[in-house]
Structures are given as C-alpha cells and as structure tokens.
N, C-alpha and C positions, 0 to 999 in steps of 0.2 A: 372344436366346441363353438355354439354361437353363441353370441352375443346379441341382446335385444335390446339397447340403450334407449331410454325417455326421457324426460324433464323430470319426471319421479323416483332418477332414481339418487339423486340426490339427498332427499329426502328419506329415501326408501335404507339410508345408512344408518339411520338414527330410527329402527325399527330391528326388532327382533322377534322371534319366535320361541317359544319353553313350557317346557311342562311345569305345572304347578307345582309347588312342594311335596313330595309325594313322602306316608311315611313310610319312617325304610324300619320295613317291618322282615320279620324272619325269613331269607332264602337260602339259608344255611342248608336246610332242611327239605326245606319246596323248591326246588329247581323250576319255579313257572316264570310265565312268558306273560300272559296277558296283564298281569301288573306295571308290566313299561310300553301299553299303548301307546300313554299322551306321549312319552319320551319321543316313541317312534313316529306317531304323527309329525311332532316338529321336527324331529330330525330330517325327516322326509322333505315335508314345506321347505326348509333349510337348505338340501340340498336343490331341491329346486328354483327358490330364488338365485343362488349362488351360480346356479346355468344359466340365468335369464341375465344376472348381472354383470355374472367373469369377477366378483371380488368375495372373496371368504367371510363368514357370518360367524361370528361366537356362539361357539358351545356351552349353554348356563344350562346348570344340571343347579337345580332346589331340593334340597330335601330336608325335611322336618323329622329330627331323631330325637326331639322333645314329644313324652306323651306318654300315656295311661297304656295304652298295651307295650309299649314296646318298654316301658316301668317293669312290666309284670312277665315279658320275655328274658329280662334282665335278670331278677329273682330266682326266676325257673335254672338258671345256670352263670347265675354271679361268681361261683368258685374258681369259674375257666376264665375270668378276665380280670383285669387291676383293678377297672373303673366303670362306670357306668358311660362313660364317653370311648375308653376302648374296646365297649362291645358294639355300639354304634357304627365306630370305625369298623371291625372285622366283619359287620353286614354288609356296608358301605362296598368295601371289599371285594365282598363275593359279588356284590350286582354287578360292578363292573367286569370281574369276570363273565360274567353272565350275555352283557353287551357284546363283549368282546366275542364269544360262539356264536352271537347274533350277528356277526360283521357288523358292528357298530365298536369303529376305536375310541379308547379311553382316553387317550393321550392327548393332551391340548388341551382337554374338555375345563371349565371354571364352574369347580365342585362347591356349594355355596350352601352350610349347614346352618338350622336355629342352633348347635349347640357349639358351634366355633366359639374361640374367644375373641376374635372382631368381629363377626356379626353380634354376639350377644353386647359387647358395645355399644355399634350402633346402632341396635333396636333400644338399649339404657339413654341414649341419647334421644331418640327418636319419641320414646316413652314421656319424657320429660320436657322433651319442647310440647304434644299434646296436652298435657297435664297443664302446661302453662298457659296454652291456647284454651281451653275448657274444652276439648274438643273429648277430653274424657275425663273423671275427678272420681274423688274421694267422696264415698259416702256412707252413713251409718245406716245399713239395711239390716233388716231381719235375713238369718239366714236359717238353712238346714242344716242341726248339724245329725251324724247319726250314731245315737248312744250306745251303739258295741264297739266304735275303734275311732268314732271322735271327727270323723273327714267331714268339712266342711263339701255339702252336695251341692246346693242349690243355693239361691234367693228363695222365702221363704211362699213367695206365688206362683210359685212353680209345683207343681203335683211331681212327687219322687216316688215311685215304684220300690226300689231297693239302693241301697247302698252301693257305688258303685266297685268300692274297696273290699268288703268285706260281705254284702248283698243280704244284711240284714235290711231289713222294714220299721226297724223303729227311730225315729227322728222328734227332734226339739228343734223349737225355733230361740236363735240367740239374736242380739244386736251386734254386729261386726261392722269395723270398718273396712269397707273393702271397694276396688278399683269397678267402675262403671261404663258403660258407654250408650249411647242414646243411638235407638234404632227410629230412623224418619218415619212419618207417616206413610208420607208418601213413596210404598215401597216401589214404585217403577222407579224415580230416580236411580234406582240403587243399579241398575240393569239396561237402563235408555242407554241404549246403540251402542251396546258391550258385546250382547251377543251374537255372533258372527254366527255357530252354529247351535242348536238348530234353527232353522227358520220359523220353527211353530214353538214359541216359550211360551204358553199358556201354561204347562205343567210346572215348569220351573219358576214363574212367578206366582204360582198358587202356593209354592215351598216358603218362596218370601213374605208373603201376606201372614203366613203360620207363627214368624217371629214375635216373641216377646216385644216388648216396647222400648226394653232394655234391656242391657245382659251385664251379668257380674263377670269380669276375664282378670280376677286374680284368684290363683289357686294355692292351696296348702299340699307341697309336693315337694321331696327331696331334691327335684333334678328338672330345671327350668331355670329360666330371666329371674333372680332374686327383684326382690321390689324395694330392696330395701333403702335404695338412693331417694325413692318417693315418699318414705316414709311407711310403709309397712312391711314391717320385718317379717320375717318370718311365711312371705308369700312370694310365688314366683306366679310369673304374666301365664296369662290361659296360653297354652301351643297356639289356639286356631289367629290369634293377632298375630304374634310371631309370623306365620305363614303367610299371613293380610299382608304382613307390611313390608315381607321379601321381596317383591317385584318394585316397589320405592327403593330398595336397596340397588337392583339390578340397573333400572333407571337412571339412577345418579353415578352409579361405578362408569355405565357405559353411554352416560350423556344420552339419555333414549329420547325422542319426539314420544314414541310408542311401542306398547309390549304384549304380544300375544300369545294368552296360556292357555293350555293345551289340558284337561282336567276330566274328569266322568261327571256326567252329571247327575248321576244320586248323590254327589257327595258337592254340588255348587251351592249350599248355603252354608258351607264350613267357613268361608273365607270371603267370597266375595263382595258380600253385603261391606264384611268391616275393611278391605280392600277400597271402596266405593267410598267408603264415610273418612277416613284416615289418612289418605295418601291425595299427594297433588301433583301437579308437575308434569304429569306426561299422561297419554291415556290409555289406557287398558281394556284387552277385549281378552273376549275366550270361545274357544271351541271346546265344546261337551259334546264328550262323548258317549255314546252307550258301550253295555257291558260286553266283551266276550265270555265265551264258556272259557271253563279254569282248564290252561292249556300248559304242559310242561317242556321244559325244555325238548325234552327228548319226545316229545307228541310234536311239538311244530318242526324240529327237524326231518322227521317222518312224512309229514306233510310237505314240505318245502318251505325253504328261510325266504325262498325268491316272493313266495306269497304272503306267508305269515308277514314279512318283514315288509318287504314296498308295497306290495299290492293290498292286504287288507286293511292297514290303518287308516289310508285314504278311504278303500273302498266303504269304509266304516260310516265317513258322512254322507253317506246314501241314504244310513237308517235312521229312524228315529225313534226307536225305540231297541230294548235289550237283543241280542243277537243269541237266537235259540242255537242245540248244534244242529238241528236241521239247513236253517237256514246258513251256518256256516260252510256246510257243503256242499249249498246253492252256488256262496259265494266261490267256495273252491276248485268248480267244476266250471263256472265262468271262468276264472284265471287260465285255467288247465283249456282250455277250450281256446281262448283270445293268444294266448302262447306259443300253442301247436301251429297255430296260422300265421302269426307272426312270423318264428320258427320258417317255416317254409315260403314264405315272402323272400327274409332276407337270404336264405341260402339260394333259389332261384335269380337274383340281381343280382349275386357276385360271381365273376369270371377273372381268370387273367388275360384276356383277349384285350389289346390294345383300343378297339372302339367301343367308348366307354359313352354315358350318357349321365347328362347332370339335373340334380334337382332341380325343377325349375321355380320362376318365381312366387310360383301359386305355393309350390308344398313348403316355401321357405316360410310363407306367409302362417299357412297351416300350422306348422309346428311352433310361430310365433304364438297365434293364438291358442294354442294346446298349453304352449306355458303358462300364459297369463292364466289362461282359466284356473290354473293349481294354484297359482298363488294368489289367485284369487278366493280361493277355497269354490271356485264352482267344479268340487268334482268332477260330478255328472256328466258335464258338458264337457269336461274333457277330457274326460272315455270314452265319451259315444265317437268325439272328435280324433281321437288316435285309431280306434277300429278304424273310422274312415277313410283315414289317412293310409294307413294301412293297406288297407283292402281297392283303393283306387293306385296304391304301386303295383300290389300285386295283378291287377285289372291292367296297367300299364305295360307291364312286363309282358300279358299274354298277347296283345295285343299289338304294340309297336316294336319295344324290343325285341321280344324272339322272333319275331319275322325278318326284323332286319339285321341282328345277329348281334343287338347291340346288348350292353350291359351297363350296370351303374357305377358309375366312377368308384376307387377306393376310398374317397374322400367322404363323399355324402355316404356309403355304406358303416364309415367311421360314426359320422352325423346320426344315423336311424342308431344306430347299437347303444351310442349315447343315450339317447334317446330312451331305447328300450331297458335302458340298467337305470334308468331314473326313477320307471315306473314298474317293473317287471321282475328283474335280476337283482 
C-alpha cells in the first residue's frame, strides 16, 4: 500500500465523509440499489482517503426513520410488528443486508437514527438551547387545518392542494401556537462554498430563492421528537430539522473541523438550508448528486457489483443532470472498455522470471496525483489520469520490457491491483 503523507493530513483526521440521512423507506419488498448511491459515493471517497492516508475513517450511516411515508408503510402492516420503532428496525435490517450483497460490510459501521432514544435526546436538548438563543420560537400563527380528519397542513400562507393524510380539499384556517424558524433573505448564505458538487448550482439555488420566508417545523403526528419539554404538547419537531441537525450531532460525537454529505439533489432543500441556519461549529459541505434509473438488486448484479458499486458512483460526478438508461449504458460500456485493457496491461507485467523492473519515480508521482484528484472530488481528471497511467505501462511493457525480457516486480504489480480494486473491482 502507499502512503501519501502532507501537512494536511493532520487536519484531514477531523474531516469525514456520509451520506445524508436517507429515509429508510421500504426494501423489504424492492430489492433496489440506486437508493444507497450517496452511501456508496462516500464509502468510496472513504476508502480512498484511507489509501492516501494509511489510517481508517469512521463509518456514519444517518438515517431518518421519522416521517409521513414511512407513518403510512407502518399502517399498511402494523400487525407484523410491536411498534412503530421495530418496524424501522426490520427495514434498517434488511439494507444492511442489502450492503452486505453489495460488498459493503456492516460491521463497525456507527448506525445514527432520528428515532434512537439518545439521539432523540440530543436533538430535545439541542431544540431548547435554540429556543433559548431565538434562533427559533414560539409563535401564534394562523394555520391549515383540514375539516375531514383535523391534521394540522400548513401555515395558513401557504396554498394546500389536498390534505396530506386523508387528501381531502377542504380546509379552515385556526390560530395555533406552533414552533417557527426564520428563512435569511439572503438565500446564497445558506449555500456559499457548501457546494462541492455540482459546479453549476444555478439550479439548486433557484430551489432556494422558492422558500417561504419562514417555515412552521412542528407537527401533529404519533411518532416523532415530542415537543413537549418546549411547551407544546401534543406536537413532535418537523423530520426535516431532525435530519438538519444530524450532522451537529456527528460533529461533536467525532470532534469534526468538517463533514461532507453525500445527498441527491432534487431533494437539497429538505435539509440544508435549516442545516446552514442551525448548526455551528464545524463546516459542512455536500455533493449532489443526480438520479440513476431504479436499479434492483439483482439488475446490478447482472450488470457487474465491480461497476454499479466503485465505478459508477464516482463516475456520477461527471454529470450534471438525471442519468437516463441510455446514457447508463454509455457509462457501462466505458467501464467494460477501460477494464478489458487494464485487464491485459496487468496480466502482460506479471512473470515469475527473476528480472523484474520497478515503478519508477514518475508513475509513483502519477498515482499520487490520481489520488488527490478523488479526494479531491476532481473525478474527471482522475480517470482521464489512470487510463494514462495505464496505457503508458502498457506502452512500457511493449516497448522496453518485452525486449529485454524484463517484467514488473511483484510488489508494484501488488501496487496497480490496489489501485485497480479502489476504482474498478
């Protein structure tokens, strides 16, 4: 293994990678894949720090199993479980099984849920130092309520369509007291030098500009953060703060400088804006990413784990927008292509013939900067830079090795395979 040591990487210990709190919605039933990209984005970055470093990087799996649909997944088959927290668990469950056919182990991993009884703690603590800062309050708003089952929808300047419980159209507005939060004007604060990827957030800050001026984040629901320490009974905290204010938790558990989530981005104004407004202490970035097609387990086994898994989550920040299946099999047949060749690179450099030949100081350099570039998130540039790499061994081998009968040590043949299981295998 190399080693690439700097003055950063000091630093670079109090720095992590994670995917956003993702909710953990039904896989009982859908055996799919493309719902744990971000997972495998960062796992991936992960392991590649971790080769650039030589020191192991915590596994923080988020998941958000407070919420409206997975309310109403629970409903669909409450008979089959005790509680509303042990059907969460037996999804929980199953993803990790799921990882685990993905070659991603579970084991180690620091499983960090909204509906734990110490996180929900610490976000009742977390809730109430705000409260006290004004950073959020109490206020008596008009709301929606809607007269067939009562649920409290909206604020009352908000236009509601239907009911989200029951998806009637008829609604009253009442005076409620209920929990608030003040959205800045100035919506680029909320996103200045957060976004790592994409490089064009035009789109994503026109999502922002959309926000209300405020938002109501306390709701009337069975199964959430109760509010009732703050003085309203009878409400629990919106999920999407819960979710905001996960990565403050992860922060503090593991003394972070900085923490970067890994997230889709049709869904980056759930969280991050109130992420931005709420939390301090360390900084926070993210990579958005676009969508793949709905891929099953047993469709990307078909296809290969070696691509689905290392190769297209990276190759993902290439795009910047949703990934059609066309262009999936663009992507696929690039892997399948850069593979084959690699493929017979390395089996042409390995011999057991005692005169062997060593990488030299240029390709050590090379594969230095092949690293940086991933963890730097400059993909691109370090794919184009591993073909080349690549393709000047194999360019080596035709030309000075096999003439002189020489081959590549077993060491650096060790070196490239690494290499290749980092991005490839």
């Amino acid at each position: 293994m190399l080693y690439f040591y700097s003055d950063e990487m000091i630093e670079s210990e109090r720095k992590i990678i994670t995917a956003s709190a993702a909710e953990n919605l039904d896989t009982i039933n859908e055996r799919v894949v493309h719902r744990f990209i971000p997972m495998l984005v960062a796992e991936n970055i992960t392991r590649i720090i971790e080769y650039e470093s030589g020191r192991l990087i915590p596994r923080v799996d988020l998941w958000n199993c407070v919420g409206m649909r997975m309310d109403r997944a629970f409903m669909a088959q409450q008979n089959r479980y005790k509680s509303r927290k042990a059907f969460s668990s037996s999804l929980l469950v199953n993803k990790y099984k799921i990882l685990e056919e993905l070659g991603i182990p579970s084991k180690g991993r620091d499983v960090i849920r909204d509906d734990d009884d110490s996180t929900k703690t610490w976000l009742e603590q977390k809730i109430e130092q705000l409260l006290s800062t004004g950073a959020i309050y109490i206020d008596s708003v008009g709301v929606n309520i809607c007269d067939t089952c009562g649920y409290m929808q909206s604020v009352d300047n908000i236009r509601v369509n239907s009911c989200t419980i029951c998806e009637s159209d008829s609604f009253h507005s009442e005076k409620r007291n209920v929990l608030m939060v003040d959205i800045p004007k100035d919506r680029e604060s909320l996103i200045k030098d957060r976004i790592i990827y994409p490089k064009n957030t035009k789109h994503i800050r026109s999502l922002f500009y959309q926000l209300p001026p405020r938002m109501m984040i306390s709701k009337i629901r069975e199964y959430g953060l109760p509010l009732d320490s703050i003085g309203l009974e009878g409400y629990v905290l919106d999920p999407k703060i819960g979710v905001a204010l996960m990565p403050q938790l992860v922060a503090e558990k593991y003394e972070l400088s900085e923490l970067t989530l890994t997230q889709g981005a049709a869904v980056a104004t759930n969280a991050i804006p109130y992420t931005s407004i709420l939390t301090s202490g360390f900084h926070h970035n993210y990579l958005l990413l676009p969508k793949i097609p709905i891929t099953s387990l047993e469709e990307a086994k078909n296809i290969g784990l070696g691509f689905m898994v290392r190769y297209l989550p990276l190759a993902l920040m290439t795009y910047s927008s949703d990934i059609t299946p066309d262009q999936l099999e663009v992507i696929r047949k690039e892997y399948a292509r850069i593979n084959w060749k690699i493929d017979i690179i390395i089996s042409s450099l390995q011999s057991e013939k005692e005169q062997s030949l060593r990488l030299r100081q240029e390709d050590h350099q090379m594969l230095a900067e092949i690293i940086k570039d991933f963890t730097n998130y400059r993909i691109r540039a370090g794919q184009v830079k591993i073909e080349k790499f690549f393709k000047a061994q194999g360019k080596r081998y035709a030309e000075e090795m096999r003439h002189k009968g020489y081959y590549l040590s077993p060491t650096d043949i060790d070196t490239l395979e690494n290499i290749i299981k980092l991005f490839y295998k």
